[in-house]
Every structure is written in C-alpha cells, then in structure tokens.
N, C-alpha and C positions, 0 to 999 in steps of 0.2 A: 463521573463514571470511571473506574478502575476494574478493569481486566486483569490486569497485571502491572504489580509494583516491583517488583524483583524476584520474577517466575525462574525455578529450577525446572529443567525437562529436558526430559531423553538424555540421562547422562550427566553430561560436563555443559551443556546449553544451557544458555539462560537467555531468557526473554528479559529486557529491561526497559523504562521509560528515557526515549530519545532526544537525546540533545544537539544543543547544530553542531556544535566538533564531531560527535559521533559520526552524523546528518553527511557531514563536509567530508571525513575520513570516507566514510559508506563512497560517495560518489567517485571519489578521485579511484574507489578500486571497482566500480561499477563493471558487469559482461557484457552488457553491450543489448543487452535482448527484454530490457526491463522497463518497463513504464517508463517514457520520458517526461524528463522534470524540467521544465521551462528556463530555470534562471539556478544558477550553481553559486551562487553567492552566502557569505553568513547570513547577511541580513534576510535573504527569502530564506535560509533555512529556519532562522530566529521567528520570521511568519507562521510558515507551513504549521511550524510542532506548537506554536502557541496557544493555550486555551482560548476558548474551549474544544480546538482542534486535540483528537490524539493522536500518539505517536511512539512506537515501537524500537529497538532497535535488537537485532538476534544475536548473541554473540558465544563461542565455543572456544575456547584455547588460546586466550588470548587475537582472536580475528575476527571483524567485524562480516558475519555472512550475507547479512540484508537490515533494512529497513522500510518500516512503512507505516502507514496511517490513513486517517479520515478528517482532510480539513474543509472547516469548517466556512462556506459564504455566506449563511446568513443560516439564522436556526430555522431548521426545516429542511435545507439544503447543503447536500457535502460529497468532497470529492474521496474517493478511496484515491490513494499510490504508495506505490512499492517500490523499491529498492534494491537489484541484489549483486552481491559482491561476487567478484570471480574465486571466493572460496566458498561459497556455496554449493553442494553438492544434489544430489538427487532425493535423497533423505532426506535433507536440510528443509528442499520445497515442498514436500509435501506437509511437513511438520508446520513449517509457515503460512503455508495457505488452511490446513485445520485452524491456527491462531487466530490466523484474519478469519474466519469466517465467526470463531465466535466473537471476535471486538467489532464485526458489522451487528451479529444477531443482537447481541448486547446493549450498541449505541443505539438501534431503532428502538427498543423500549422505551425511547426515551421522545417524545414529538420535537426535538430541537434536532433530530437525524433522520425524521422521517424520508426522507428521499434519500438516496446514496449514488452516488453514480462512479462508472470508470471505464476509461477508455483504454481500448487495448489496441494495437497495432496490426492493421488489417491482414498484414502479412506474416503475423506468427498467426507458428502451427497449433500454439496452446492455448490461442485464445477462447474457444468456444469450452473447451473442458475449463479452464483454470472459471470461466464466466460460471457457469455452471455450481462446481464444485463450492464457489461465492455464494451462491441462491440469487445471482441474478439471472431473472426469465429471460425468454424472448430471445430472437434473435441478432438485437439489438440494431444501430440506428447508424448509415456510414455516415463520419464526419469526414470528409474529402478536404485535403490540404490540413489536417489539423497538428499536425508535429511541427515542431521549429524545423526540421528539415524539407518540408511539404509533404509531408506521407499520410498518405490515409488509416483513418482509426478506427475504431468500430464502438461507439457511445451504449453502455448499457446503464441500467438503474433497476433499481429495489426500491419500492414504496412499497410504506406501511400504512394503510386507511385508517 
C-alpha cells in the first residue's frame, strides 16, 4: 500500500518514505509535545518503519518537520505515531495530520489494518481535536501510567467491520 512515494505539496514540502537515519535525525530535534516513542535507538527505528509497517517522513528546505506512521503487531492490529520536529510550524500540522489521516483511511481498506489505534497524552490540549480530525470515535479509554515517564494517555482506535 503506497500513499506516497516521493509526494510534492504545499510548495517546497515533500512527503517522503522514512528511514531510521531520517527516524534518528527526527528525534534528536523532537518539541517535546509529540507522541512518545519508547526506545530511540536505530535498531527500534529499523522496527518501527519496517514492512509491512508504514512510515512517513515530512520534509521542507532542507529540515526534517515530523515524522510518522502505522506499525504494524500483527495483521489486523496497528499502532499510529508521529513525530514532530521543532521546525514544524502551525501550517506544517495541519497539512500532516490531512496526510495522516488519509495513509489511516487508505491502510484500513485493507483487513491486515483493520484496527488502528493511538495514544495521546492525557494532558495535551489537542488531544481530542487532533483524535478527531484522525476519525478516531469515542472518547477513548485512560491508559494510567502508560509513557516511559508514568504519564497518563488516553487509548483511542478506529475499526473497520
């Protein structure tokens, strides 16, 4: 399934398929407000973006804005995460959460993505719209203690019957 192989938009942006140097680069300049990502090493990034997991990464003028994807634990089940870099602007986010939403609508055609899920941090203020704006329902499920730091999350999912 390909969304995007080497997408031009808005400009000087391009959408491209992510690698772990990308993966690695993305994090070391991470804001601080982004889906946390459990383990910052190559080899989980070499994971994460591995098929039949997909994987994203944004990039404008030479700077990597965000990254993100849909990996895969087992066909039928998969997690969304996202990435974003402190050059990421206001623009930037909304143009990437349009992208994410269609490489979720996209991957559920397919029953090996039926379920989707992602957790957002209980304590950001964007979490119900950004949930939303994804097409995930519901007001989703607290997962208490779930960040490597002990923070609480809020578990949401998208099935497709």
């Amino acid at each position: 399934m390909s969304v995007a192989t080497h997408t031009a938009v808005d400009g000087g942006i391009r959408i491209v398929p992510l690698t772990p140097e990308v993966l690695m680069l993305a994090l070391a300049c991470m804001r601080g407000d982004e889906l946390t990502l459990a383990l910052h090493t190559e080899a989980w990034a070499r994971k994460i973006i591995a098929p039949p997991s997909i994987a994203y990464a944004v990039l404008e003028g030479g700077y990597i804005l965000g990254a993100g994807g849909l990996f895969q634990h087992w066909p039928g089940r998969g997690d969304m995460w996202m990435v974003v870099t402190r050059f990421a602007r206001r623009r930037h986010l909304a143009l990437g959460t349009r992208f994410a939403r269609r490489v979720v609508d996209a991957a559920q055609a397919y029953a090996d993505w039926r379920r989707v899920e992602v957790c957002l941090p209980l304590m950001a203020p964007w979490r119900k719209s950004f949930a939303r704006a994804l097409g995930f329902a519901g007001a989703g499920q607290l997962q208490e203690a779930w960040g490597p730091d002990g923070a609480a999350y809020v578990l949401y999912a998208r099935v497709v019957r």
